[in-house]
Structure formats: C-alpha cells, structure tokens
C-alpha positions, 0 to 999 in steps of 0.5 A: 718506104716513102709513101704515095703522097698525092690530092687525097693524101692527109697530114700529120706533122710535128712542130719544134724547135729543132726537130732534126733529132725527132723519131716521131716520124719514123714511127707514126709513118711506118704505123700509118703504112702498116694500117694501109691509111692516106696519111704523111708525117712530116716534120716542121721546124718553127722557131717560138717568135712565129708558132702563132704564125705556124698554128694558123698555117696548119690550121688554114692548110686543113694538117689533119693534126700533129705533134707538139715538142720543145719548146712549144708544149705549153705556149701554144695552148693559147692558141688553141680552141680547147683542151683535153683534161689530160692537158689541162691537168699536165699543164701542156700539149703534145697532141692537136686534132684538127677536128673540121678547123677547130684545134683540140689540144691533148698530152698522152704523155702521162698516159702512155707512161701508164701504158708502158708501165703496164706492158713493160712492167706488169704494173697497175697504179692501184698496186701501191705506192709510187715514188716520183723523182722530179717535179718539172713538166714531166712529173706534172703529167705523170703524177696526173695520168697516174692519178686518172689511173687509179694511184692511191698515194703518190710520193713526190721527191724533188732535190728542193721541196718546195716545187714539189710541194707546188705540184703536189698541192696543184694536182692535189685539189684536181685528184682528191682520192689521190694522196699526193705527198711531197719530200725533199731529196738532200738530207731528208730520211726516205722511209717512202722508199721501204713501202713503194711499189713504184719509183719513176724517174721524170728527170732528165739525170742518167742522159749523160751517165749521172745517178740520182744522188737522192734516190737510194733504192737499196731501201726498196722493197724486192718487189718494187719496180723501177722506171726511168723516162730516159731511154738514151743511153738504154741503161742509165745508172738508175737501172743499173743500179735498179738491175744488179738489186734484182728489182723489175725495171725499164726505160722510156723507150715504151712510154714514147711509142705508147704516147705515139700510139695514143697520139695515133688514135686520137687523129686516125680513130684506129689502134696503131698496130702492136710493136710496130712504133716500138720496133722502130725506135728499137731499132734506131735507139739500140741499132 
C-alpha cells in the first residue's frame, strides 16, 4: 500500500547504479507501515561520476539515511563523517545515518549473516570451526562480524591463496583471539573440512547453476552446516549438494532481511517487526 507522503514525512533511500532490480524498498517499507512510523523509502539511481554530488544532496535535503549497493559501497566512505567499526572492519558501507547533518556509515552485512545463521541455522560462531569460501568484499565483511561474534577459527579458502592470504592477515591484526587461516582451492588436501562446524559461501558461484569445484563437502562432518549467500536461484548446487548428505543448510535470502533489519534499527531506533521483510522477499524471490 503507498503510504501518506506528506511535510512531516521523513525519508529513506538507497543509491546504486542501477537500482531497478533493488527489494530494499518492498521491504523496509512494508516494515515502516507495519510499525505505523512517518517514513518513505525510495530508490535513487546515481552513476559513480556524481555520488560526490549525490551525497551532498541527501546530506542537504535532511534524507534521514539510506542504503548504499554497487558500485558505491566502498568509494563513498570518503565522504563520509565517520565510520562504524562494522565498517571500518569490512572495508565498506551499506548503511548511512544522518544523524543532525552529520553521516555515519555503517555494514550490517556481516552482521545480518550472523543473525541468519542463528534463525535459519541454530548456529553460534563459538560452535567451531568455519569454512569461508571466497575472499571478495563479502568474505572481508563476513570473516569480520563472525569474528565480533565469537568465532574461534575461521578457515578461508579461495580458488588463489594469495587474496586469502591478504584478507587473513588484515583481519587477523584486527581480531587477534580469532584464528584466522587461510587455503587455497585447486589442488590443495582440505583436512579444514573433517572438522568445520560451518561452511559459508560468499562467493557469487551457484548464481547461475555453477558448483564450487573446491569445496567438496563430502569430506563434512554430519553435523556441520551449510550456507550459501546466494538466494537466486533458492537452491544453488551447493545446496543441492549440502541437502542430498543430509547436512543443515540455507540461502541468503535470511541474511538480506536480517541486514535490512539492522539497517532498520539503526535509522528508526525501533525493532523491525519479525518476518515481516522476510515475507516480502519470500514472496518476490520464491513467487
């Protein structure tokens, strides 16, 4: 239902490049309806050449704080006041508060994968050890959140070793009661996998049919878990595969409307209500 937009009204947005495909605001505004709160969402394309322009905009028309997605996630931490550790750990920024003209830059990604894991799981980072397939952007903010949470020993593996290697020794210094280790895929043994409590795909591989030709997860344990960040297609081969060894798995469709929620709270002060942004993309996503 399209709310009632009038003077008092505040707003959120998201800036991208495109936006056309973004559910961010099929979500956060059947959120901010279902908690009866003054805001919009609205979307807003903004090509790289003008977010500096894009940013003063927002900043000067009073936006009450939005959403950041490709390909601005890392340049627009310049302009920027400050940053949430959650940011300054991941390396980029979903999320900006606009608190009285100053602009706050925060990523609930890493912590909304933690959440996911939790609901759709049953799954605390302390439980043991956790498999990190990739070493982009995502695994950057994932290794780190898990890291906050409690993870003893993070395995990352990446089809080079050297990026992993990279990102290992950047978070490492960060979280040092973390054992941060990391592998390369091809052609290297995988004893991490006979003890993993966890493996998390960050990579975009399964998007369209594809496996991960090194992660074999015959060598899991029963009772290890299985979470792919991908949610289209809802069952990637990974899952597939996770699913027919009767491991515990799930996409990422929870960790996008638990990193909206976050996103939610940070702007409203208010706990988006349960299921409701989940519901949404369910119903957009698996139709």
């Amino acid at each position: 239902m399209m709310p009632d937009v009038n003077g008092t009204t505040r707003v959120l947005a998201i800036i991208g490049h495109p936006v056309e495909h973004t559910l961010s605001p099929a979500m956060q505004n059947a959120a901010l309806a279902a908690c009866g709160l003054d805001y919009v969402y609205v979307p807003f394309g903004v090509v790289p050449e003008r977010l500096a322009e894009a940013i003063s905009g927002l900043r000067a028309l009073g936006v009450a704080g939005f959403n950041v997605t490709i390909p601005h996630k890392v340049s627009v931490m310049e302009y920027l006041d400050g940053l949430d550790e959650s940011a300054q750990a991941a390396g980029a920024v979903n999320t900006v508060l606009n608190d009285r003209g100053r602009l706050m830059g925060y990523n609930t990604d890493g912590d909304g994968l933690v959440a996911s894991l939790a609901e759709e799981l049953g799954f605390s980072p302390g439980a043991g050890t956790i498999v990190i397939a990739g070493a982009g952007g995502a695994a950057r903010g994932a290794v780190a959140a898990l890291c906050r949470a409690g993870a003893r020993r993070i395995v990352i593996v990446n089809r080079g070793r050297e990026r992993a290697l990279e990102l290992a020794q950047s978070l490492g210094g960060r979280y040092g009661a973390t054992e941060i280790i990391p592998t390369g895929g091809a052609g290297e043994p995988k004893p991490w996998l006979e003890g993993a409590a966890l493996v998390v795909n960050t990579t975009s591989l399964g998007m369209n049919g594809e496996s991960i030709p090194f992660l074999p997860l015959s060598g899991l344990p029963p009772t290890a878990a299985v979470y792919d960040m991908v949610y289209a297609p809802p069952v990637t081969p990974l899952l597939r595969e996770a699913a027919a060894l009767g491991l515990r798995c799930a996409n990422g469709l929870g960790m996008l409307a638990a990193q909206g929620e976050l996103a939610f709270r940070i702007w409203t002060g208010r706990t988006a209500p349960r299921g409701v942004m989940k519901g949404v993309l369910s119903g957009v996503c698996n139709p």
